[in-house]
N, C-alpha and C positions, 0 to 999 in steps of 0.2 A: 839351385836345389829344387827338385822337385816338388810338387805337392802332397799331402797325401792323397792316395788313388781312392776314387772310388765314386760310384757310376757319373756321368758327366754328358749332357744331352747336348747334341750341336743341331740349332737351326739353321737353314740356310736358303736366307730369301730368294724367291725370285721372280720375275716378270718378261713381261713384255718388253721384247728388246734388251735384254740381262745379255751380257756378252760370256759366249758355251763355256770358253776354259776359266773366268773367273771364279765360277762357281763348281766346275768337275774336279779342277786342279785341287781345292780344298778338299771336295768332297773325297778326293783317291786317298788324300794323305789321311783324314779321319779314319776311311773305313778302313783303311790297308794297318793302320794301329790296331784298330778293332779286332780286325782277323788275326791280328799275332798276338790278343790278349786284354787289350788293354780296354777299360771298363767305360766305353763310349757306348750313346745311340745317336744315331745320324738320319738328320731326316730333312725333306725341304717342305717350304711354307712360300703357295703361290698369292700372289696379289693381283687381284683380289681374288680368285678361282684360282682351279687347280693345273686348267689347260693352259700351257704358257708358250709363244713362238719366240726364238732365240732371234739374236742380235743376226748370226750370220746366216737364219733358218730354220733350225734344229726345233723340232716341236717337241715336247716334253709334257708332263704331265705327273704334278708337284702331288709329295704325300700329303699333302692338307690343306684347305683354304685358308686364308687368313686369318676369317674371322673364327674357323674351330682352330687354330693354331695350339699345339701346345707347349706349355713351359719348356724354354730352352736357358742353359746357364752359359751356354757360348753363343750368340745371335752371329752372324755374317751377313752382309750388304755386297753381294759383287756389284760390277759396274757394267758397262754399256751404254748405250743410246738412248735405252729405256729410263735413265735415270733422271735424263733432263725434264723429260715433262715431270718424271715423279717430284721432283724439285720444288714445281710450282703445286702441286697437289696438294692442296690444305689437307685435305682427308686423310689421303696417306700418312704424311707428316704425323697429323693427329693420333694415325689408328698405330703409327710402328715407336712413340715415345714409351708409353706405357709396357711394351713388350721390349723394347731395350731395356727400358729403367727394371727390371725386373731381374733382366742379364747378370752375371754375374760379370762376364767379358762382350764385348762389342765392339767388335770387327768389320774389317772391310776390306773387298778388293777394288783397285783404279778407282772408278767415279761412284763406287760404296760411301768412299768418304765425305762426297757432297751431301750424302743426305745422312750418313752421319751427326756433321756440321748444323745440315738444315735443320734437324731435330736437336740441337741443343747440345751435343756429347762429345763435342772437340775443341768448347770455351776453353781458350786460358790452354790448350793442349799439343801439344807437336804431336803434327801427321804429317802422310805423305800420298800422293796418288798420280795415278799415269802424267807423266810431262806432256801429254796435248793440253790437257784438263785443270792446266794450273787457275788462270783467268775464272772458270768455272767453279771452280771449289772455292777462291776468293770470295766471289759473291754468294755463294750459299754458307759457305764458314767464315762469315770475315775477324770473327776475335779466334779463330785457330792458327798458332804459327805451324807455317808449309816447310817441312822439310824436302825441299826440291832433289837433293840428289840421293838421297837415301831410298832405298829398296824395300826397306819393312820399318816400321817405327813401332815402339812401345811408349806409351804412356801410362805410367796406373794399369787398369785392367781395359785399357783401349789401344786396340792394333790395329793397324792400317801399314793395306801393302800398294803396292805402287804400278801393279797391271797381273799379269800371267803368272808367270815364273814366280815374281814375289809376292805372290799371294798361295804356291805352292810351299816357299819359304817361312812365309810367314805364320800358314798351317803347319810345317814342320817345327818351327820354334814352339809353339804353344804346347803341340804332343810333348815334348822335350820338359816344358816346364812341368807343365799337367803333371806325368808320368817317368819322367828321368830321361836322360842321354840314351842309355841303353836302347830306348825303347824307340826312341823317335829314329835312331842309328839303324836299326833292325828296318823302320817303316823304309826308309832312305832307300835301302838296300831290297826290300823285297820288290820296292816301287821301280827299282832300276834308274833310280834319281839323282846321275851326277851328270851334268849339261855342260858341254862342249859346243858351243854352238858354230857349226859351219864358217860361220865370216867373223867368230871371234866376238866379244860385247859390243852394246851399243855404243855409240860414241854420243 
């Protein structure tokens, strides 16, 4: 069942090294709600600054610093390369608890999870994140139980998707919740969002 609608601000972190599609995939399915009604604002939040070079290139250029960040009730952590060192970052750690804890929901895509974890918000919780990353997420979430083959997991108001694709998915479940079937069926459909992939699923 849905929630009741009514306006809902999605952050969506990102850095140095943040892998492109974990953080566009969500963003398509937010704003592509938005555009057919549905009572979002969407916006990203760079760490620490605003200028940010992607995992595979992609330079970008975040709607807000971190430190002017503003209130979000859905937070997101994609993942990439860049999250290992954020890992070991006291600071980060420090500076991104307070602005989760504030969350209404906190989310993740692939190795989003590890600093999830590292910041305290997947004790006691089933997640899931990219299958290279499992070892990884261990040691920065070690009281979170790993759902290794599952594609999106919900806990309470914490989702965790598990690289690309399920973190498009797992943006679409949320719209769905947030806002109704209808509406997330509508984003599916104007997104052009049913994947047939070439060589068939991963094995």
């Amino acid at each position: 069942m849905a929630e009741i609608a009514q306006s809902i601000s999605v952050g969506i972190l990102i850095f140095d090294g943040v892998e492109e599609l974990d953080f566009v995939g969500p963003w398509e399915v937010f704003t592509m709600a938005k555009q057919i009604g549905a009572p979002l604002e969407v916006f990203t939040v760079g760490w620490p600054e605003t200028a940010i070079r992607c995992a595979k290139g992609l330079y970008v250029v975040a709607d807000h610093a971190f430190p002017k960040a503003p209130h979000a009730d859905v937070v997101l952590i994609p993942g990439g390369k860049g999250t290992r060192p954020l890992a070991q970052n006291a600071e980060f750690i420090a500076a991104i608890q307070p602005y989760l804890a504030t969350a209404t929901w906190q989310t993740s895509v692939c190795t989003g999870a590890a600093l999830l974890g590292k910041a305290g918000f997947l004790d006691g919780k089933h997640a899931t994140t990219n299958r290279s990353a499992h070892e990884f997420f261990r040691t920065a979430a070690p009281n979170a139980i790993l759902e290794e083959t599952l594609r999106y997991v919900r806990d309470g108001n914490v989702l965790t998707g598990a690289g690309v694709s399920a973190g498009i998915d797992m943006a679409l479940w949320l719209v769905g919740h947030l806002f109704g079937e209808d509406v997330a069926r509508s984003t599916q459909t104007f997104m052009e969002y049913f994947p047939e992939p070439p060589y068939g699923t991963a094995g």
